[in-house]
Every structure is written in structure tokens, then in C-alpha cells.
C-alpha positions as CSV (number, residue, x, y, z in Angstrom):
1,X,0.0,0.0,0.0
2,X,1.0,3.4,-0.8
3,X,-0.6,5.1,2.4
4,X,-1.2,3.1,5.8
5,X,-4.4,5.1,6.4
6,X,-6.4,6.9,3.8
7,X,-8.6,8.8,6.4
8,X,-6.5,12.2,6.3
9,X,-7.0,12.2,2.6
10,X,-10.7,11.4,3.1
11,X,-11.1,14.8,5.1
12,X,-9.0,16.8,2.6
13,X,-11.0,19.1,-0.1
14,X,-10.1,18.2,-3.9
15,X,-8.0,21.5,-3.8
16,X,-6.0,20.6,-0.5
17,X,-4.9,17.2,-2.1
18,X,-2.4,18.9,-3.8
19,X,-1.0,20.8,-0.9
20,X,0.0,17.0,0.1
21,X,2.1,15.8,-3.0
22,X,4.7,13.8,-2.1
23,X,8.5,13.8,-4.4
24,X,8.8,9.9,-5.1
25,X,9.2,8.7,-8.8
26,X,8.2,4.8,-9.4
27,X,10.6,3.4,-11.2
28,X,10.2,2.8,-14.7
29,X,7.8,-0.5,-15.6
30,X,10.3,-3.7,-16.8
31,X,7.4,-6.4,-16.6
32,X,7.0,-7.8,-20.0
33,X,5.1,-9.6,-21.5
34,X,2.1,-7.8,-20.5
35,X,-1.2,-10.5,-20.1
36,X,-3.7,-8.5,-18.0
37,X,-4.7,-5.0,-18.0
38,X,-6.4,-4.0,-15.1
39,X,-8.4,-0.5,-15.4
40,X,-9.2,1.4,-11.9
41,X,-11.3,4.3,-10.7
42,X,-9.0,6.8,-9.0
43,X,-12.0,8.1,-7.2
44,X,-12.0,4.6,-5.3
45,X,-9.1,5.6,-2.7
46,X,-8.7,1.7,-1.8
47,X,-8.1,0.6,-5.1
48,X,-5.8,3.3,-6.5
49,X,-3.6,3.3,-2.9
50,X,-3.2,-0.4,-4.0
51,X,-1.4,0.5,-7.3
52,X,2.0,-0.8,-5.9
53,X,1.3,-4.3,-5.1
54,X,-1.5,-5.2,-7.8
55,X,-1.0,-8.4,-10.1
56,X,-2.2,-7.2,-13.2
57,X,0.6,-6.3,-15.4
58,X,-0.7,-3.4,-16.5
59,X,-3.1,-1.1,-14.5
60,X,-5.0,1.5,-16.5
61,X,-6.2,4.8,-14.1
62,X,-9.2,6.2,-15.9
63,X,-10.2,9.7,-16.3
64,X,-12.7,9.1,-19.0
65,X,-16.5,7.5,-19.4
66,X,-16.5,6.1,-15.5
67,X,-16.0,9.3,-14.1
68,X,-18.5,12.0,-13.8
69,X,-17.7,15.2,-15.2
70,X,-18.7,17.5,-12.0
71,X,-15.7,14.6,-10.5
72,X,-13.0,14.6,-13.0
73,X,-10.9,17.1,-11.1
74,X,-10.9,15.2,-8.2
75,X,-10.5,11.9,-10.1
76,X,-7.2,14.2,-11.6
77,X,-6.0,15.1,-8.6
78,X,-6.1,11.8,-7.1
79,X,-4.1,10.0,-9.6
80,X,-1.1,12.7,-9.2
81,X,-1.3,12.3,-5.4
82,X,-0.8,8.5,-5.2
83,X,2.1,9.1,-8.0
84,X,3.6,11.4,-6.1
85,X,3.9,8.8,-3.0
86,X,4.2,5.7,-5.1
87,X,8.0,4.7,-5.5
88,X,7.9,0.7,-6.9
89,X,5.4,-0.6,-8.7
90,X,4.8,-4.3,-9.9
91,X,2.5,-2.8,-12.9
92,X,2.9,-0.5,-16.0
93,X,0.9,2.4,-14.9
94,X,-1.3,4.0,-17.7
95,X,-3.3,7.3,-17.3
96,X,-6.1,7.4,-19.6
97,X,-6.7,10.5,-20.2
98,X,-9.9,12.4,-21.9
99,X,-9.9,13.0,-25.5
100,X,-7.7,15.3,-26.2
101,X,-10.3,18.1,-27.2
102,X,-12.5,17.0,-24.0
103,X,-9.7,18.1,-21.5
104,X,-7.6,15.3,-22.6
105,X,-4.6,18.3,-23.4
106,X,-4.9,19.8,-20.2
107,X,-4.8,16.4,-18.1
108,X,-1.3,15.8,-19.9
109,X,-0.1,19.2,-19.2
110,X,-0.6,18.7,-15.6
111,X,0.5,15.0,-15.5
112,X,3.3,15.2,-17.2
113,X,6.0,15.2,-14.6
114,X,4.4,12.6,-12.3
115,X,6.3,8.9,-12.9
116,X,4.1,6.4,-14.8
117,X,4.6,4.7,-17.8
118,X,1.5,5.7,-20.4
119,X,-0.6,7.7,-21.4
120,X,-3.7,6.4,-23.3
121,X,-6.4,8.5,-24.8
122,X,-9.6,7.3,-25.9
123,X,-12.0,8.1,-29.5
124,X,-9.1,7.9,-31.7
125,X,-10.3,9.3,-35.4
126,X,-7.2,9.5,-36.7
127,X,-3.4,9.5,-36.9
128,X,-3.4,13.0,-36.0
129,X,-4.1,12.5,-32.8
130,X,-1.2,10.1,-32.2
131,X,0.9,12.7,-33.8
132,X,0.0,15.7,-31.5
133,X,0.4,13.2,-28.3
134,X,3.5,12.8,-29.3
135,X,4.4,16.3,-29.0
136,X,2.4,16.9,-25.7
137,X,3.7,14.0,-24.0
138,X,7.6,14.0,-22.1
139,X,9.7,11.6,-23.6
140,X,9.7,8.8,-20.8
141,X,6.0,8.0,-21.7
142,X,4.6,5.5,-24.2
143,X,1.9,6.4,-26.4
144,X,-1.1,4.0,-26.1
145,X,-5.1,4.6,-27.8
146,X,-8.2,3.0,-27.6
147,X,-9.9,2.0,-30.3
148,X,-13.4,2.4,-30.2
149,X,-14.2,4.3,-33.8
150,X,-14.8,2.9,-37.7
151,X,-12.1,6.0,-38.5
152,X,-9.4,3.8,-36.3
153,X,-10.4,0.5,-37.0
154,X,-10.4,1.2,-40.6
155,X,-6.8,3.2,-40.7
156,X,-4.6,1.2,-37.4
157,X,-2.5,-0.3,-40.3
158,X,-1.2,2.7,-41.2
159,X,-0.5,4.1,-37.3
160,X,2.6,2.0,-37.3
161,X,5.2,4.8,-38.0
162,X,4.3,8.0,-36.5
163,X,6.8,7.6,-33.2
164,X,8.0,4.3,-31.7
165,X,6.6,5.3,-28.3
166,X,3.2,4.3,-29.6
167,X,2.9,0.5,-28.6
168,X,-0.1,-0.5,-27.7
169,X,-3.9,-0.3,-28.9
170,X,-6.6,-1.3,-26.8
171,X,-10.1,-2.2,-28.7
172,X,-13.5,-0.8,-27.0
173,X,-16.0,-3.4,-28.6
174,X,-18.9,-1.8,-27.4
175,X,-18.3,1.5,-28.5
176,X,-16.7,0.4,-31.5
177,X,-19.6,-1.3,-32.5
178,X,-21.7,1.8,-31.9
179,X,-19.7,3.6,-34.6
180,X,-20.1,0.8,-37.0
181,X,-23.7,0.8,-36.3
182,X,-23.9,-2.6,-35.2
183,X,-25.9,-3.8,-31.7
184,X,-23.9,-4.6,-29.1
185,X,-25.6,-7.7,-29.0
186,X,-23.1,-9.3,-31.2
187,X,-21.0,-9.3,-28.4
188,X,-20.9,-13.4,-28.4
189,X,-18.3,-16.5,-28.7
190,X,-20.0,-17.7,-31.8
191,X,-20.6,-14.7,-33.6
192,X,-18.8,-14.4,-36.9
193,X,-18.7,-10.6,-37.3
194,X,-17.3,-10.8,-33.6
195,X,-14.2,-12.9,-34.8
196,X,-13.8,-10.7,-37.7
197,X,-13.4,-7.5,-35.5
198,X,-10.9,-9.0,-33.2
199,X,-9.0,-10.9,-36.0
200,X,-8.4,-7.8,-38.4
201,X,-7.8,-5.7,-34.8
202,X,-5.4,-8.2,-34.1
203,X,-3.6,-8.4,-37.6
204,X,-3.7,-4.9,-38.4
205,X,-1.9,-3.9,-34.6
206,X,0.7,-6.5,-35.9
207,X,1.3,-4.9,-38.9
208,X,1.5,-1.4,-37.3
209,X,3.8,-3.1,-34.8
210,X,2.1,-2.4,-31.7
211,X,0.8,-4.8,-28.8
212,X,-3.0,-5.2,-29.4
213,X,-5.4,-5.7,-26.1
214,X,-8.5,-7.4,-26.2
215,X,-11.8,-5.9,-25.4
216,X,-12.9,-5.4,-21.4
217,X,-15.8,-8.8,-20.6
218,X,-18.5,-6.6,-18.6
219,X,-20.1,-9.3,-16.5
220,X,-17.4,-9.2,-13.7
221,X,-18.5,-12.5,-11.6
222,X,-18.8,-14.2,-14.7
223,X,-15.6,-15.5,-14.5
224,X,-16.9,-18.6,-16.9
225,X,-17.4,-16.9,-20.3
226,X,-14.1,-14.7,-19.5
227,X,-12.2,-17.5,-19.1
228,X,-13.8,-18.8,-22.8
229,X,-12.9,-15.6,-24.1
230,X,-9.5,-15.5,-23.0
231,X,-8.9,-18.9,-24.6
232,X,-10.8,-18.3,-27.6
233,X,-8.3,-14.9,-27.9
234,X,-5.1,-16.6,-27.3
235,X,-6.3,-18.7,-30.1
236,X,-6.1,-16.2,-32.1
237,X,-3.1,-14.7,-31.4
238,X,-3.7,-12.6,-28.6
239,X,-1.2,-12.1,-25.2
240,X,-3.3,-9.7,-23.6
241,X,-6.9,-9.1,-21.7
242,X,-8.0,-6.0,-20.6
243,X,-9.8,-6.7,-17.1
244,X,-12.4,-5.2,-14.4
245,X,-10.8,-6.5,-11.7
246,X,-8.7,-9.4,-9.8
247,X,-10.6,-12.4,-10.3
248,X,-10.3,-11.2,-13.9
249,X,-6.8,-10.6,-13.7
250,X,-6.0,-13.9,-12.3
251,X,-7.7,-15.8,-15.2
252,X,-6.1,-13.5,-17.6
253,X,-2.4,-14.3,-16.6
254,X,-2.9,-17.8,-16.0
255,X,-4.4,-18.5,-19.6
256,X,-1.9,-15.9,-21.5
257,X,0.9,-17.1,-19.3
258,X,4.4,-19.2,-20.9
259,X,2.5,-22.8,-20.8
260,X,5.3,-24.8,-18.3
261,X,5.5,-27.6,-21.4
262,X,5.9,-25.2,-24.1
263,X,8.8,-23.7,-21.7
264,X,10.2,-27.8,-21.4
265,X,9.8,-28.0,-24.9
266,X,12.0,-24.8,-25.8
267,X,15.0,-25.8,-23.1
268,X,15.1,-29.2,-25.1
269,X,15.6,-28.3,-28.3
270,X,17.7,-25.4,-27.7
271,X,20.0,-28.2,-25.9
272,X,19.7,-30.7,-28.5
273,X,20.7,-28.0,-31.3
274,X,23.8,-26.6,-28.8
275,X,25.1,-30.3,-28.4
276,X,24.4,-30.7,-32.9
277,X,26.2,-27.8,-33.3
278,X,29.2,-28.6,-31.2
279,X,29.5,-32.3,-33.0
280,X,30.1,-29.7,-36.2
281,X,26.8,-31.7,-37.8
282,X,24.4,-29.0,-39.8
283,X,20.1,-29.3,-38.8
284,X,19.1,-31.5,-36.1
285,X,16.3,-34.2,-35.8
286,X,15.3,-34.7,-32.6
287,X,13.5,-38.2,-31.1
288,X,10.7,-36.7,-28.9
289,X,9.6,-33.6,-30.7
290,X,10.8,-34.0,-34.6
């Protein structure tokens, strides 16, 4: 935990939270790869004053859709206290931000200097967008977006070379399918036009050479159907799950974890090839695995 007690910040106005920023700078994030990403409301003190210790490898505050507008500020202010007093870290630590003409700008501006890994902004149109983050945001931060639009999912292919610190893209299947008008509905294992929208999401991110995440599975004590989505997505090619939550989390890195035979497997061949190779003998056939 970051504080022992959260009751003095409970008692402080949204404007006296700042009179209490601490000067500790969390190391840089060196977890990789990433198979869960955890999103949290900073207005949940609990949760956010948990940041250091959290399972998930990546943890995503948000400043957008979950919080109120009249509360953003406070949500704001939050997230640059607990940075300020947060010094290791077991996560990547995203901010997602607003869009940038929603407040999005401003929220960098003041964030900036606090130590966390990301910044992520949501209702990405175009490559434009990407390209002005990149100017806003310091030079220790990766760039990360959600995709949620037909604009984006139409154009990621081409986001691949606007600044390496863009690595990830995170897809908002509901929203997206708003934009394409489709029901949300569709939302379902079996659904074709469901596979579709994650398979080209997948192979376009690849081709634009940045991690793709899958989409966040709503129904939170449904841990069933995550776990069938989670397999169904590392079927396709997947490595990470966006996630609610820690039972969430928990599936997630279990299912997108190194499998401990695939790990056997690797040791064993790379041994058999070492001990080819020093016998001067070219290629290798191995009795247990060809």
C-alpha cells in the first residue's frame, strides 16, 4: 500500500490534495510480456492506494467515461497524489486520459511530470491525434489509444510509423460497435462478425507493430465466459486481456501465461541444437519432438 491510512486524505478538499504531493518517482515499468490489464477508478481511494502491489501487469487509471464530469478534477488530482507517494510498482501504470479536445490536453499538461509509464487517450479518429500526443507527451511515456471508432479501425494499419513510443492499442468493442452501427448484441463466442473485428484488430496492430489488447468482458462475476474468451483470444493470437478486476486478472495471466511444457519443450531443443552444433553436424532431428 502506498498510504497506511487513507482517512486524512478522506477529510481533505479536492483542492487541499495537492498541498500534500509527495516527491517519489516509481521506477520505470520492466514487466513484460504484459497478459492482463487492469483498469481502476482513482476516485475509489482503496483501489488506486493499491497500485503498488497489484497483479495485473498493466493497470489503467481512468479519467474518462467512469468518471462523472462535475468529478474529473478530483479523479485528476487523485491520480497525481498516489504518483507522487508511489515509489515501486509491480505494474505498468497507464493514465487514460480524456480526448484530447475533452480536457484530454490539459490532463497531460498537468501529469506530465508525475512517474508512470503511459498515457492512453480514448475516441481515436485519426493519426493525428497520435501525432500531436506525441508532441504533448515527455519523452519517458509510451503512447497508447483506444480503439473504439470505424475511423481507427479502418486506418490502425497505417498508425505503425508515427513515433515508436506508440505501442499499444486497446479495442472498446462496445463503442466500436456503436460507430459501425452494429448492436452490441453481437458481443458473443460464436458470432462471426465478432471474430472478424478482433482478427483484423489483431492483424492490423501487428502490422502497425504495436501490442493489441482485447476488449474489457462486462459481466465481472462471470468468470466462466471470461475464461472462454481468453482462450478463444489466445487462439487467435492474442497475449493480452483488458480486465475489471482481480478475479479477472487472475484468469487472464494464468491462460496468457508461458505454458510450463511449451517452456520444457524450448530448453530441449535449444539443448539438442547446442550439443548438434558442437558435433560440427548442420540441422538437427530430434527423437521426442521432430
Amino acid at each position: 500500500m502506498i498510504f497506511q491510512s487513507l482517512n486524512f486524505i478522506d477529510q481533505l478538499s479536492v483542492e487541499e490534495r495537492l498541498s500534500h504531493l509527495g516527491n517519489k518517482r516509481k521506477k520505470p515499468a520492466t514487466r513484460k510480456p504484459f497478459r492482463s490489464n487492469m483498469m481502476l477508478n482513482p476516485l475509489r481511494l482503496k483501489h488506486i492506494n493499491r497500485i503498488d502491489t497489484l497483479e495485473a501487469d498493466m493497470v489503467t487509471l481512468n479519467l474518462e467515461d467512469a468518471i462523472a464530469p462535475s468529478r474529473k478534477k478530483e479523479a485528476l488530482y487523485n491520480i497525481a497524489l498516489f504518483l507522487s507517494h508511489c515509489q515501486e510498482a509491480n505494474s505498468f501504470v497507464i493514465v487514460r486520459t480524456n480526448p484530447l479536445e475533452e480536457g484530454g490536453r490539459e490532463e497531460i499538461a498537468f501529469l506530465n511530470d508525475f512517474a508512470f509509464d503511459a498515457v492512453r487517450i480514448p475516441k481515436v479518429t485519426s493519426s493525428d491525434e497520435i501525432k500531436e500526443l506525441s508532441q504533448l507527451l515527455n519523452s519517458d511515456k509510451e503512447i497508447h489509444i483506444s480503439l473504439e471508432t470505424k475511423e481507427a479501425f479502418q486506418n490502425l494499419a497505417t498508425f505503425g510509423d508515427i513515433d515508436e513510443r506508440f505501442t499499444t492499442a486497446n479495442i472498446g468493442i462496445l463503442d466500436l460497435l456503436t460507430s459501425l452501427g452494429l448492436p452490441q448484441s453481437l458481443v458473443q463466442h460464436n458470432n462471426p462478425t465478432i471474430h472478424y473485428i478482433l482478427s483484423k484488430f489483431l492483424v492490423d496492430a501487428k502490422i502497425a507493430n504495436v501490442n493489441p489488447i482485447s476488449f474489457m468482458f462486462q459481466e465481472y462475476h462471470d468468470t466462466e465466459n471470461f475464461r472462454k474468451w481468453c482462450e478463444t483470444e489466445k487462439q487467435m493470437g492474442f497475449t493480452t486481456k483488458a480486465c475489471m478486476g482481480p478475479l479477472q486478472v487472475e484468469i487472464a495471466n494464468e491462460v496468457f501465461g508461458v505454458e510450463s511444457e511449451a517452456i520444457i519443450r524450448a530448453k530441449h531443443i535449444k539443448n539438442v541444437f547446442e550439443a548438434s552444433a558442437a558435433k560440427g553436424e548442420n540441422g538437427l532431428m530430434d527423437e521426442k519432438y521432430g
